[in-house]
N, CA, C and O atoms as a GROMACS GRO file, in nm:
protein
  328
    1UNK      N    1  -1.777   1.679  -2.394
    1UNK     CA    2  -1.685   1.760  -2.316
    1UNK      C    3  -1.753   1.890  -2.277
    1UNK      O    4  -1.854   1.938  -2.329
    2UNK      N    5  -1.674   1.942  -2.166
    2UNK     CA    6  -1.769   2.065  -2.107
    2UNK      C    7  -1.721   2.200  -2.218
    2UNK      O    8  -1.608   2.193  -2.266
    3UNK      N    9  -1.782   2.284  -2.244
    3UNK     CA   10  -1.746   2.380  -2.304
    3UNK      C   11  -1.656   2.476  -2.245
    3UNK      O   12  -1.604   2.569  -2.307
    4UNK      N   13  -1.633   2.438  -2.071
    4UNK     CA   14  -1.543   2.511  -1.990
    4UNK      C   15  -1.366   2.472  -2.061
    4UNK      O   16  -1.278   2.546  -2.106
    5UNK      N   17  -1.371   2.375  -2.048
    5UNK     CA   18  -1.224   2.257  -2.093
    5UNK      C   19  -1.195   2.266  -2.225
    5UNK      O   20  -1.079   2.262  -2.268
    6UNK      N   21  -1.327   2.284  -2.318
    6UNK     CA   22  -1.295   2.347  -2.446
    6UNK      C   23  -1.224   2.451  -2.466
    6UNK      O   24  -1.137   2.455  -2.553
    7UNK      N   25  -1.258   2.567  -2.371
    7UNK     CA   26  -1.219   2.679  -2.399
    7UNK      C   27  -1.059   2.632  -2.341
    7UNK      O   28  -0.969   2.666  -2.418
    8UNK      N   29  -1.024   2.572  -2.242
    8UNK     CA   30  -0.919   2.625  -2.186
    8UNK      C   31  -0.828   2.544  -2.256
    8UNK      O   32  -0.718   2.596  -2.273
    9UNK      N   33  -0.844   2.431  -2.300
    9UNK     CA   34  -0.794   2.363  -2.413
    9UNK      C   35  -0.725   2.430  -2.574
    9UNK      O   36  -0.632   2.402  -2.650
   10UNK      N   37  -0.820   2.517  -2.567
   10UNK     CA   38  -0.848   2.598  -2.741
   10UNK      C   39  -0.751   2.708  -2.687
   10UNK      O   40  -0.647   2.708  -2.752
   11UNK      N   41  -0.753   2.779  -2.611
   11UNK     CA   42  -0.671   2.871  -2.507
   11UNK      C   43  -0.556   2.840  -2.513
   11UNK      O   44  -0.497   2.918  -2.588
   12UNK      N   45  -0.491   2.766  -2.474
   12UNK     CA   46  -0.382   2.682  -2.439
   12UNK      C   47  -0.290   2.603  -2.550
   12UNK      O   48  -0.191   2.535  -2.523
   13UNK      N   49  -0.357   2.632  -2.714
   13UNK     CA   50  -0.312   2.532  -2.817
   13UNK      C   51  -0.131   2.563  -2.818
   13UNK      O   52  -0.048   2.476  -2.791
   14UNK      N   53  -0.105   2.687  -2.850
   14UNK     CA   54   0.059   2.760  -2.916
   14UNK      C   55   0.144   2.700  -2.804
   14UNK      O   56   0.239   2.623  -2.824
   15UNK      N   57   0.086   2.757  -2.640
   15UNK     CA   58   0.172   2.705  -2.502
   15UNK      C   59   0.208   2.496  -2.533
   15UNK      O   60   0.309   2.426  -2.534
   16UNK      N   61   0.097   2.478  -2.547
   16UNK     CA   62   0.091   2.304  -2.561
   16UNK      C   63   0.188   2.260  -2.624
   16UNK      O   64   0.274   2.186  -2.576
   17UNK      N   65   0.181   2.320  -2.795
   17UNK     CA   66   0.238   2.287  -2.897
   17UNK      C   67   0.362   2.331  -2.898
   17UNK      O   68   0.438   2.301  -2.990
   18UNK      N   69   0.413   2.434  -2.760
   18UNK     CA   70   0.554   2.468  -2.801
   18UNK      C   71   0.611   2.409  -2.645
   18UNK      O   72   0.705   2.463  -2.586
   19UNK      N   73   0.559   2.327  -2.609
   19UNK     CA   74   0.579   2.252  -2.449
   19UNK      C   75   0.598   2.359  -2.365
   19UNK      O   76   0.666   2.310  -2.275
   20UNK      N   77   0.576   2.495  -2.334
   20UNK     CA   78   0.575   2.515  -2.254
   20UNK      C   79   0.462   2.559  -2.122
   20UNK      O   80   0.462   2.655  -2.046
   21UNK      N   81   0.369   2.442  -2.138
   21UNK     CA   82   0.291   2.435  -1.973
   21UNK      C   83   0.332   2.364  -1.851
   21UNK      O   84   0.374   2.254  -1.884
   22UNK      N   85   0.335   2.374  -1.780
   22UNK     CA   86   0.379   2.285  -1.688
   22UNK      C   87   0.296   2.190  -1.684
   22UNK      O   88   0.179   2.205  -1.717
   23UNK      N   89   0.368   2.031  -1.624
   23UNK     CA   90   0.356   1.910  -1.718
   23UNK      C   91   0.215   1.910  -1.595
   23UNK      O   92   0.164   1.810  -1.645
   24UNK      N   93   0.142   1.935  -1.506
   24UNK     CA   94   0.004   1.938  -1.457
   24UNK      C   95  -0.086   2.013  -1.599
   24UNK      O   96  -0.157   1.940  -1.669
   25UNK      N   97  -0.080   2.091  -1.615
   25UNK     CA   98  -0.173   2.168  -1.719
   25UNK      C   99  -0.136   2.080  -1.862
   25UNK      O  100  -0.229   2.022  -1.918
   26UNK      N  101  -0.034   2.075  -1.905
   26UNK     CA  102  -0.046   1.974  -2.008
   26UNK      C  103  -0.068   1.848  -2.008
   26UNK      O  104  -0.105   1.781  -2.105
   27UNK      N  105  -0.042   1.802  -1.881
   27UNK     CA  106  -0.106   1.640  -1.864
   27UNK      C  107  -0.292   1.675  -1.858
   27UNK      O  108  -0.368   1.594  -1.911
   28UNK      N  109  -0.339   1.781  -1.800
   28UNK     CA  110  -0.420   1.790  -1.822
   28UNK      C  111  -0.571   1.868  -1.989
   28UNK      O  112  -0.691   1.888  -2.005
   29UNK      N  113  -0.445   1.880  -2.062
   29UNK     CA  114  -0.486   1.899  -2.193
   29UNK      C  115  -0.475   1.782  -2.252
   29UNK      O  116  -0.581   1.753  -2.307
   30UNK      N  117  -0.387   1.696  -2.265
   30UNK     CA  118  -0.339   1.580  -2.338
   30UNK      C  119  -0.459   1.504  -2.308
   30UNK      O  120  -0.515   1.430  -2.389
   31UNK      N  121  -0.514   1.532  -2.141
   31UNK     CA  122  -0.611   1.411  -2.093
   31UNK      C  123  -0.745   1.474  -2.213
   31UNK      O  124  -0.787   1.381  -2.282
   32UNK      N  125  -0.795   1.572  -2.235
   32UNK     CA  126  -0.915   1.645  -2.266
   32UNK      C  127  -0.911   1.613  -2.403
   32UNK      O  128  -1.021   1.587  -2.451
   33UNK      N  129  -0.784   1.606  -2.503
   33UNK     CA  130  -0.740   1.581  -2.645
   33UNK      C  131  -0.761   1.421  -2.634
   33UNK      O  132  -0.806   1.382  -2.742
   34UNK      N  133  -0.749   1.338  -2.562
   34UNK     CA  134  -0.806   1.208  -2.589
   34UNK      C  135  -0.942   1.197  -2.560
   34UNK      O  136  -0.972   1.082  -2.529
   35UNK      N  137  -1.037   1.279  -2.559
   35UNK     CA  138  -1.178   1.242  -2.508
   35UNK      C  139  -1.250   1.354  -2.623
   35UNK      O  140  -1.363   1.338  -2.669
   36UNK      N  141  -1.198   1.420  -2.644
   36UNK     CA  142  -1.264   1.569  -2.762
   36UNK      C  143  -1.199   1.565  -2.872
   36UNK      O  144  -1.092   1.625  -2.883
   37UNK      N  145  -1.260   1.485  -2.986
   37UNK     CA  146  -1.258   1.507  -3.101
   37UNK      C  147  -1.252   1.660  -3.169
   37UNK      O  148  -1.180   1.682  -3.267
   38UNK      N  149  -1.328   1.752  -3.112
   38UNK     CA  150  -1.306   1.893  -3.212
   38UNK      C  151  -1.229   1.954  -3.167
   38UNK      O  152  -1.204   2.055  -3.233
   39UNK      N  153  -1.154   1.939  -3.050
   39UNK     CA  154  -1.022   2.004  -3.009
   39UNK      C  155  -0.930   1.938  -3.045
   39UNK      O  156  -0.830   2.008  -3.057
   40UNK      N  157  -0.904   1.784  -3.081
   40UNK     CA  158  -0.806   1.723  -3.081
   40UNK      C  159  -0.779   1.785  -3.256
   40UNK      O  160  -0.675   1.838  -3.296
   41UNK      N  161  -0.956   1.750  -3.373
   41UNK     CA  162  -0.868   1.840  -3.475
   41UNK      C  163  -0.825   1.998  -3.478
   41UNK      O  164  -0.768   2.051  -3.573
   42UNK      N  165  -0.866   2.064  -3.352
   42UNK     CA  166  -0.810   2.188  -3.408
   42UNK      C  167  -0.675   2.230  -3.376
   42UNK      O  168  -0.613   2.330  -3.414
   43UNK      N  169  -0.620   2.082  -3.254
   43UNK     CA  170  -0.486   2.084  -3.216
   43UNK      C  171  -0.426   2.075  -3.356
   43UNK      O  172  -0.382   2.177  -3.410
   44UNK      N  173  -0.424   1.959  -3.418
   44UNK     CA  174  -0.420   1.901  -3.541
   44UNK      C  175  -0.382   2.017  -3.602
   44UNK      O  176  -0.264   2.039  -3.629
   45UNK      N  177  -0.456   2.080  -3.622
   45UNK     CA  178  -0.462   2.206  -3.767
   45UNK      C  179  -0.354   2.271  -3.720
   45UNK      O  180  -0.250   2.289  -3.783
   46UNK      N  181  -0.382   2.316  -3.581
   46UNK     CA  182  -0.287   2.442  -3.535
   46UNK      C  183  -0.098   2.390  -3.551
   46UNK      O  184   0.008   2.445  -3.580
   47UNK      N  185  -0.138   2.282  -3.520
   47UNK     CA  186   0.024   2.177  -3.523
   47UNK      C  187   0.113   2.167  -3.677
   47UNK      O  188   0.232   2.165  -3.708
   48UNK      N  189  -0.033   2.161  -3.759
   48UNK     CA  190   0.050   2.136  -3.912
   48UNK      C  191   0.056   2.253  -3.977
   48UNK      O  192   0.117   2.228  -4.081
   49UNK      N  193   0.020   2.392  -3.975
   49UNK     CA  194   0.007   2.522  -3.941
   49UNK      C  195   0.147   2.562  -3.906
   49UNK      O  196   0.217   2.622  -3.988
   50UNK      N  197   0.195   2.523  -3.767
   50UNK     CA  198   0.318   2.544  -3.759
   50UNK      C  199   0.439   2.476  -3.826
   50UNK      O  200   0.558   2.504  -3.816
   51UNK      N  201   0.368   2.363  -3.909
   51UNK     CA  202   0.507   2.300  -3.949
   51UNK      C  203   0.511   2.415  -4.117
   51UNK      O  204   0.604   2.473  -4.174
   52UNK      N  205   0.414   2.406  -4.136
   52UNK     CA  206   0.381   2.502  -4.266
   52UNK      C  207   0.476   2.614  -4.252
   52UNK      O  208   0.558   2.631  -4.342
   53UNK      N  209   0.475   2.681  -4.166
   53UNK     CA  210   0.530   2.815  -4.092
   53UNK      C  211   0.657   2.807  -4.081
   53UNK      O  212   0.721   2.899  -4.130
   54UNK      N  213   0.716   2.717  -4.026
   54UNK     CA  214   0.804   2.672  -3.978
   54UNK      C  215   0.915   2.638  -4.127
   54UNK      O  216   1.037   2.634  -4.114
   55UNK      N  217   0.851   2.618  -4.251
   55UNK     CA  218   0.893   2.536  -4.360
   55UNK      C  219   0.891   2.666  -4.424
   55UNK      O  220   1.003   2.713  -4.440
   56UNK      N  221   0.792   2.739  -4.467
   56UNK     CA  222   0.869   2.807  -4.566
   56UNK      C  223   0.924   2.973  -4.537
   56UNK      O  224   0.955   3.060  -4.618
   57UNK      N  225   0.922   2.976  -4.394
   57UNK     CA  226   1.042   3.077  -4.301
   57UNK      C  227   1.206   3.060  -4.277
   57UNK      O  228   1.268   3.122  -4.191
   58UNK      N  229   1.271   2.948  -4.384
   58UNK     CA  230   1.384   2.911  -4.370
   58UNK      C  231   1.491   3.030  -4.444
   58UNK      O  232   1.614   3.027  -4.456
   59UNK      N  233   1.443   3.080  -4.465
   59UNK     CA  234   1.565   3.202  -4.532
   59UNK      C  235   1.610   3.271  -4.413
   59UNK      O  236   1.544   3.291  -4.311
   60UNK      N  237   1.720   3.302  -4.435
   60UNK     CA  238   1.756   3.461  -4.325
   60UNK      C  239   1.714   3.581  -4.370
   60UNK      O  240   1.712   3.606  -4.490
   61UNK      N  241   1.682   3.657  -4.287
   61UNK     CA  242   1.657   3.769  -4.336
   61UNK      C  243   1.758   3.885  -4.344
   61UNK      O  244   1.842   3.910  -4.257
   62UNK      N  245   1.736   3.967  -4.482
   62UNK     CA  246   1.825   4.085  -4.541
   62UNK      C  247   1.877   4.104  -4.424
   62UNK      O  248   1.824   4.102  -4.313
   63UNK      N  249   2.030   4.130  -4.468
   63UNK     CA  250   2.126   4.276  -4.407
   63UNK      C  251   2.037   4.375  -4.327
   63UNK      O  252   2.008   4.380  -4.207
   64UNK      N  253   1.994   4.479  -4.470
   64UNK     CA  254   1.931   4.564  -4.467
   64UNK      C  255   1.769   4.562  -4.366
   64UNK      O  256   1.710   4.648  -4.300
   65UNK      N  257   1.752   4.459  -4.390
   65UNK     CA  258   1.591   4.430  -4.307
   65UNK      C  259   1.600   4.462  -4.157
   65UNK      O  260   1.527   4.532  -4.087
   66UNK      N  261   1.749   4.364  -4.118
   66UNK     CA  262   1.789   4.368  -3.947
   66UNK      C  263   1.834   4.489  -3.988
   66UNK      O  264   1.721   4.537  -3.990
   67UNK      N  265   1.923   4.607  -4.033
   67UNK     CA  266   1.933   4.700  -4.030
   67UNK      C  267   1.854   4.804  -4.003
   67UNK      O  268   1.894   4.899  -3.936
   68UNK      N  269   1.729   4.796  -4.052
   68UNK     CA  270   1.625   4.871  -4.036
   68UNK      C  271   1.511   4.861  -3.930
   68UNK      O  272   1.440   4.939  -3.867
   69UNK      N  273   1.533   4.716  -3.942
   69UNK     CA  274   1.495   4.670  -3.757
   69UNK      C  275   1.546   4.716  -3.649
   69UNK      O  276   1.460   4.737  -3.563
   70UNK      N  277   1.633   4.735  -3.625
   70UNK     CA  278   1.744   4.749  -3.516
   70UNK      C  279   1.727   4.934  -3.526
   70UNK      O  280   1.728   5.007  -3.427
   71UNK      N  281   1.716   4.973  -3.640
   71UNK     CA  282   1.677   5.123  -3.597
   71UNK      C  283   1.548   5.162  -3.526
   71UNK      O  284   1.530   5.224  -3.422
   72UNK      N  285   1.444   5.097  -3.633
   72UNK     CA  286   1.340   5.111  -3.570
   72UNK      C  287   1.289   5.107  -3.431
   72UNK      O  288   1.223   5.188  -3.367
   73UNK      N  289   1.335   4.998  -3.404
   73UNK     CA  290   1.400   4.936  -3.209
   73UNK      C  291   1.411   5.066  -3.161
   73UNK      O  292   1.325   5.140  -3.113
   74UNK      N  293   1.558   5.087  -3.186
   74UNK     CA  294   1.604   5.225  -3.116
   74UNK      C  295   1.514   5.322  -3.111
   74UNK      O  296   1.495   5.398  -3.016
   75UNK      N  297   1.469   5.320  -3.192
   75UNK     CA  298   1.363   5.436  -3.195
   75UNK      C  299   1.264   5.437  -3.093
   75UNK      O  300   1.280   5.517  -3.001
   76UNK      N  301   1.160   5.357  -3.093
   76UNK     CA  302   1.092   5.322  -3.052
   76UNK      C  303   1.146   5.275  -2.870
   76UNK      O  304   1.062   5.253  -2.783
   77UNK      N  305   1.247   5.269  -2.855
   77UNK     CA  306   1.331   5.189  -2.675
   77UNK      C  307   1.432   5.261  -2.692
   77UNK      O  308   1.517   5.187  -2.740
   78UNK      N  309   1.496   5.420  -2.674
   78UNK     CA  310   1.593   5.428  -2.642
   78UNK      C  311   1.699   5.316  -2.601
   78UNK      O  312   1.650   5.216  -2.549
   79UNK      N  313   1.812   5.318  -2.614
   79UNK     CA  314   1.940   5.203  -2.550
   79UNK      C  315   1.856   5.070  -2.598
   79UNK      O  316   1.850   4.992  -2.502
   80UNK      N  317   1.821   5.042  -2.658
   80UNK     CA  318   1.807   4.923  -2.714
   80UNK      C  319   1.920   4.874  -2.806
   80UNK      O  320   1.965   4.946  -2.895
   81UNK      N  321   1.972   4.727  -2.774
   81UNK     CA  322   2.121   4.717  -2.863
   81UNK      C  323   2.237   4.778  -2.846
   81UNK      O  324   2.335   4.749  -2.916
   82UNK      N  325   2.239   4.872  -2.749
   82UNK     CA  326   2.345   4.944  -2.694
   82UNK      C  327   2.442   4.858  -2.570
   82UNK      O  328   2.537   4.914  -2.516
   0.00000   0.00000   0.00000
């Protein structure tokens, strides 16, 4: 594979993996992931990575946490949440 398609492949993993390319650019990654083994594992990694992520982020977060978020916001963006 060309090292051009690598890159734009390797570039492109989070957009791929969360479907949002348009189905030309991802038909054209999908095509590059059946011909490139070291992109197809680093799709791989990046994919089970997110399920990892995805698994042990299941709590809600504190009251207090969004409380302190939501100030910080303000702070930082006037009329934010307003």
């Amino acid at each position: 594979m060309s090292k051009r398609s690598c890159e734009e492949a390797i570039t492109s993993v989070y957009l791929y993996l969360d479907n949002e390319l348009g189905w030309v650019h991802a038909a054209k990654i999908k095509r590059h992931l059946r011909h490139c083994d070291g992109c197809l594992d680093a799709f791989r990694f990046e994919e089970q990575l997110k399920v990892v992520i995805r698994e042990r982020v299941r709590e809600e977060p504190k009251q207090e946490v969004l409380d302190r978020l939501r100030v910080f916001l303000k702070e930082q963006e006037p009329g934010f949440g307003d």
